[in-house]
TORTIVO-594323 format. One record per residue (C-alpha): x, y, z. Coordinates in steps of 0.2 Angstrom, whole numbers, padded with zeros to 4 digits, always signed. Last residue first. Example, Ala and Ser with C-alpha at 12.3 -4.5 7.8 and 13.67 -1.06 7.14 Angstrom:
<vexmars>
+0068-0005+0036/+0062-0022+0039/
</vexmars>
This chain:
<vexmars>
+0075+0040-0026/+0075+0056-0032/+0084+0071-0020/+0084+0087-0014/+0064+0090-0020/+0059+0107-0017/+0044+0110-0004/+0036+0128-0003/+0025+0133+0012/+0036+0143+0022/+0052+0130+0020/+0053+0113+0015/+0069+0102+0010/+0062+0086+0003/+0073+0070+0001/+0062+0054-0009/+0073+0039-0006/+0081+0023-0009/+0097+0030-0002/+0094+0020+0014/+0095+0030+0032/+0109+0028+0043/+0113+0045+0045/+0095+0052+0051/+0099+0064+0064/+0109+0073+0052/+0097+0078+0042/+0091+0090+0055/+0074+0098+0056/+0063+0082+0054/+0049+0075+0044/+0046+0056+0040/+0032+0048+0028/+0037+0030+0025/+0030+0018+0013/+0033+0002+0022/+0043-0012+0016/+0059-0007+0009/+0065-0002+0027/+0052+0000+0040/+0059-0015+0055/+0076-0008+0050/+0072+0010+0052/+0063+0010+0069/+0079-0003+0076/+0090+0011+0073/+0081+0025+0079/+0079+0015+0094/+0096+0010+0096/+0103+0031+0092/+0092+0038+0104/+0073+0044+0099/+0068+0061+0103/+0075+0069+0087/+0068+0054+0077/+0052+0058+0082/+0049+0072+0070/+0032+0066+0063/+0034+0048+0058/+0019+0043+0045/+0018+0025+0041/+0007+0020+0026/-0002+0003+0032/+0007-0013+0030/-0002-0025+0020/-0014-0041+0022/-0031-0029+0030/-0029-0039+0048/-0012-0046+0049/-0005-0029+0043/-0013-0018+0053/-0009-0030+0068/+0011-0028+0061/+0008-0011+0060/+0000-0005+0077/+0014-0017+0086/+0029-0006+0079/+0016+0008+0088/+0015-0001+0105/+0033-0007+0101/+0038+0012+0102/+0028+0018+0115/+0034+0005+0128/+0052+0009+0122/+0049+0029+0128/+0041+0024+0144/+0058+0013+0148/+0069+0027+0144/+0060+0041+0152/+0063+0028+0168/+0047+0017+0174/+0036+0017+0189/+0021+0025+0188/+0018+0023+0172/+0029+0008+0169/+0017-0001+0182/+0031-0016+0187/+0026-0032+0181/+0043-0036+0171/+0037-0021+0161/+0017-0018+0164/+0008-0006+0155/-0012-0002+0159/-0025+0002+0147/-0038+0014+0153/-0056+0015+0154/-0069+0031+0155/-0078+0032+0142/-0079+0015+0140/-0093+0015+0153/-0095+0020+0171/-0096+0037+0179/-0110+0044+0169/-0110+0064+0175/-0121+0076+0186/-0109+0070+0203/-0127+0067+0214/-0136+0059+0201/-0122+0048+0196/-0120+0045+0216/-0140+0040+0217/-0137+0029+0201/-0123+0019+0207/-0132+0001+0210/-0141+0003+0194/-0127+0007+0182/-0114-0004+0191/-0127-0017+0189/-0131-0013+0169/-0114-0012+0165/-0108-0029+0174/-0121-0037+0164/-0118-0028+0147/-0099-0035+0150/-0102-0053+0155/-0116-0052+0139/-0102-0047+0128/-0090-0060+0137/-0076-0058+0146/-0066-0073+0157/-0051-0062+0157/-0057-0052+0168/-0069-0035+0170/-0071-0025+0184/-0084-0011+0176/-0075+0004+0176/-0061-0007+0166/-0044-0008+0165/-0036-0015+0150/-0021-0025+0150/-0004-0023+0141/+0011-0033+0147/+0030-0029+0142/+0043-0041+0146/+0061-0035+0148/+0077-0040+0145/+0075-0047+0129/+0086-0037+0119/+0077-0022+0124/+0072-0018+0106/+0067-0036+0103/+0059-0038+0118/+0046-0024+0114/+0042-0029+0099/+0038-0046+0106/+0027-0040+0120/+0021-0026+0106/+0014-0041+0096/+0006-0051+0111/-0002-0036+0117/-0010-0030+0100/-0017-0047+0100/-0027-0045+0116/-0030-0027+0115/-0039-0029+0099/-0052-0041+0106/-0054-0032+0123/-0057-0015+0113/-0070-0024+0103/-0080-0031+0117/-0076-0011+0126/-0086-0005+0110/-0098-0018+0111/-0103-0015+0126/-0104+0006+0126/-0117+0003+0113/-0129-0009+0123/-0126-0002+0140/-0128+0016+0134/-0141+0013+0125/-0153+0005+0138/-0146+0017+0151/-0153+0032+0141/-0169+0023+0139/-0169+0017+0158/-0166+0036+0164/-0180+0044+0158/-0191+0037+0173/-0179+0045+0187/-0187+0062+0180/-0182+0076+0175/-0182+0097+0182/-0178+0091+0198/-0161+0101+0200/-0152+0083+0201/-0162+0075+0189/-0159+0088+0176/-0141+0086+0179/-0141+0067+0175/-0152+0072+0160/-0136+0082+0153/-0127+0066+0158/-0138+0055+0148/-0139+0066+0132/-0120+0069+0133/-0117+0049+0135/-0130+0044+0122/-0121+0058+0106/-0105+0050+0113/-0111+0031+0111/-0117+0037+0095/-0101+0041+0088/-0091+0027+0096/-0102+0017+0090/-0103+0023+0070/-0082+0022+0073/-0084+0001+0078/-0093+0000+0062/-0082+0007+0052/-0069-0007+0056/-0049-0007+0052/-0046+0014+0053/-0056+0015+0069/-0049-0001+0079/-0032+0010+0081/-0041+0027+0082/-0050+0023+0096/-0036+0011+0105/-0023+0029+0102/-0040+0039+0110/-0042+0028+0124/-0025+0031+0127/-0022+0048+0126/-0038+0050+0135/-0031+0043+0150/-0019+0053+0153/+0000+0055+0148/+0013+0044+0156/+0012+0030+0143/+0008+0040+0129/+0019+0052+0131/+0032+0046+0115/+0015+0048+0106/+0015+0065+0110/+0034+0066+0101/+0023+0060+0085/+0020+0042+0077/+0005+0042+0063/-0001+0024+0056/-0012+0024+0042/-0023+0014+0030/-0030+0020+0014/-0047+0013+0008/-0052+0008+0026/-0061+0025+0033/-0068+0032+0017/-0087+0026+0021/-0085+0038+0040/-0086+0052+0028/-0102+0048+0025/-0113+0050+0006/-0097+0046-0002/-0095+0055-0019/-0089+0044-0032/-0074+0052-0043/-0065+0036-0039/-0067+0039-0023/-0073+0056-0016/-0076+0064+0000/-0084+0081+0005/-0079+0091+0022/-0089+0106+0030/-0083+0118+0042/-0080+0132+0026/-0075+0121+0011/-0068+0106+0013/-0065+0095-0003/-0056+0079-0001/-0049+0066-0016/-0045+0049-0014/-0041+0040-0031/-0038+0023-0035/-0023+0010-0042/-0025-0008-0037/-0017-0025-0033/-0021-0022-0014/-0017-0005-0013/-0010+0007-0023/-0014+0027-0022/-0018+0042-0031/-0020+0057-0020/-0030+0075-0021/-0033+0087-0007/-0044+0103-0009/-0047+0118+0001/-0059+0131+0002/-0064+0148+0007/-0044+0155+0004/-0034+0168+0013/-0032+0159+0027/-0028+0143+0019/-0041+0129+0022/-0035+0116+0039/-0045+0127+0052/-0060+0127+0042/-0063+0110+0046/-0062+0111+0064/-0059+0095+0076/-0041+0101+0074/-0023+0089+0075/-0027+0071+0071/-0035+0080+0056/-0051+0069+0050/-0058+0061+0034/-0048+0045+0040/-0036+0040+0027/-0033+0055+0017/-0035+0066+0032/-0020+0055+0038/-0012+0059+0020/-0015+0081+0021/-0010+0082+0040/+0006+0072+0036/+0011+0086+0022/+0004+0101+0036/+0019+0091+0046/+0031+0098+0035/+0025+0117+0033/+0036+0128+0038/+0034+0129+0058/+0048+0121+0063/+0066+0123+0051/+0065+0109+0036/+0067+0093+0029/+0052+0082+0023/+0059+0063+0020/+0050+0051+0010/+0052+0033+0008/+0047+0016+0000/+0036+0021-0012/+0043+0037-0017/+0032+0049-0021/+0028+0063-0035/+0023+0078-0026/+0009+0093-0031/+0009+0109-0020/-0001+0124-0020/-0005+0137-0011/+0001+0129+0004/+0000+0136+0022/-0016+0127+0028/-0023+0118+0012/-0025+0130-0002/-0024+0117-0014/-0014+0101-0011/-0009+0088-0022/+0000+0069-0017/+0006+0056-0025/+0011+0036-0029/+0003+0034-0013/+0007+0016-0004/+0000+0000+0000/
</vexmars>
């Protein structure tokens, strides 16, 4: 899977830009602030009909434009399409093939990525959210259906917890709860099932990536920790069970607090290496490794699950990687995954292959240093 090429039209600071690419690699060179990662923008919106930076549209059109207008062709599976985006003021349209998609959530599937960024490298001590969102966007990209849940599972949980307030300044009723709770239970369900699925063989695959970097000295474990208590014995109907009781037997306190406490929307993943709680526990060093097999993980279960490696997009991480992680990065990609990488120093990426797009990019405008 890669893209042969990429145009953009009044997207963020380009005017325009039209790049013929390399298959295997492609290197974006350049101070911060000029444009490189406005390139990896452009292909994860590609892939997903969404920024991984902006919930606004408009934010991603020139300023001095009304519109913008993204345009790849790509190879995949045997085949040559098109992915084109048009987003004009906040709204987004979609075409393949020249086909409008009637949902932006159709295009997820016809390009798959993978971004890595230095907040990626925080996954492990960040919050929460940063890892319920890297699982989100993981299971996103492979199966629309599990997006169309989390999407209606957050319109339910908004709609509950704005009733939950209602109930506690006695404008509502008790009564209103069961429909919320009914939806709740049954979206929020599958969406943990599916988390439980995923998690399972992602966790075999970064234990392995993981030993490799470390030469074997350490074991990494990932589990997920639920609101609802959950072991390894989980079945959908375990899971809508244990919803519905914590849901009942907590309602006063949900009532009191005016928010849903228990649900997907609230779980975490856990890291253990050599069952000690890296979070809380490990070296920079060791959080950093963790990250790195849990994205070297992303792509080998990418691969297992659509039968290619998905596009790769590095966003300068190299800077924060040491020489042995850079290293072991570049030969796990090399001649086999199309590689977008951006950085401010060349210099940090010696031992890359000559087989090779190099891009040097500065306010806006990208010349090509060298042809692979």
């Amino acid at each position: 899977m890669y893209l042969t090429d990429i145009y953009l039209n009044s997207f963020r600071n380009y005017n325009k830009l039209e790049l013929n690419l390399n298959k295997n690699l492609n290197l974006f060179i350049g101070d911060n602030a000029q444009g490189k990662t406005n390139i990896l923008e452009s292909i994860y919106l590609l892939s997903t009909g969404d920024s991984h930076r902006t919930n606004i549209a408009s934010e991603m059109v020139n300023w001095q434009k009304n519109k913008s207008y993204i345009k790849s062709n790509i190879y995949k599976n045997g085949q040559d399409f098109k992915i084109e985006v048009l987003i004009e003021g906040r709204r987004k349209k979609v075409k393949v093939n020249s086909n409008k998609l009637k949902k932006i959530n159709n295009l997820i599937g016809y390009l798959n990525v993978v971004i890595f960024s230095p907040e990626d490298l925080r996954l492990v001590k960040g919050s929460p959210s940063k890892r319920r969102k890297f699982i989100n966007l993981e299971i996103s990209q492979i199966n629309s259906y599990y997006r169309h849940n989390l999407k209606e599972y957050s319109k339910v949980l908004k709609q509950r917890n704005n009733l939950l307030k209602e109930i506690r300044e006695k404008r509502s009723s008790k009564d209103m709860l069961k429909i919320w709770n009914q939806q709740l239970i049954e979206l929020g369900s599958k969406i943990i099932a599916k988390r439980l699925e995923t998690l399972d063989k992602l966790s075999i695959l970064a234990r392995l990536m993981h030993r490799k970097i470390t030469d074997g000295l350490e074991t990494l474990e990932l589990n997920y920790d639920s609101t609802l208590d959950l072991d390894d014995t989980w079945s959908l109907e375990i899971i809508k069970n244990n919803f519905t009781e914590r849901l009942s037997s907590n309602q006063e306190r949900e009532i009191q607090r005016g928010v849903s406490l228990f649900g997907p929307h609230r779980d975490d993943i856990l890291f253990n290496v050599n069952d000690i709680n890296i979070r809380k526990f490990g070296s920079q060093g060791q959080q950093r490794t963790t990250a790195l097999a849990l994205k070297l993980a992303e792509l080998e279960f990418m691969k297992s699950e659509i039968g290619e490696y998905p596009v790769l997009l590095l966003d300068d991480v190299f800077s924060e990687l040491d020489n042995k992680r850079r290293n072991h990065l570049l030969k796990v990609i090399k001649n086999k995954i199309q590689t977008f990488i951006t950085s401010t120093q060349l210099n940090k990426l010696n031992e890359i292959e000559d087989n090779m797009n190099l891009y040097k990019v500065k306010k806006g405008k990208v010349v090509k240093m060298k042809n692979g």
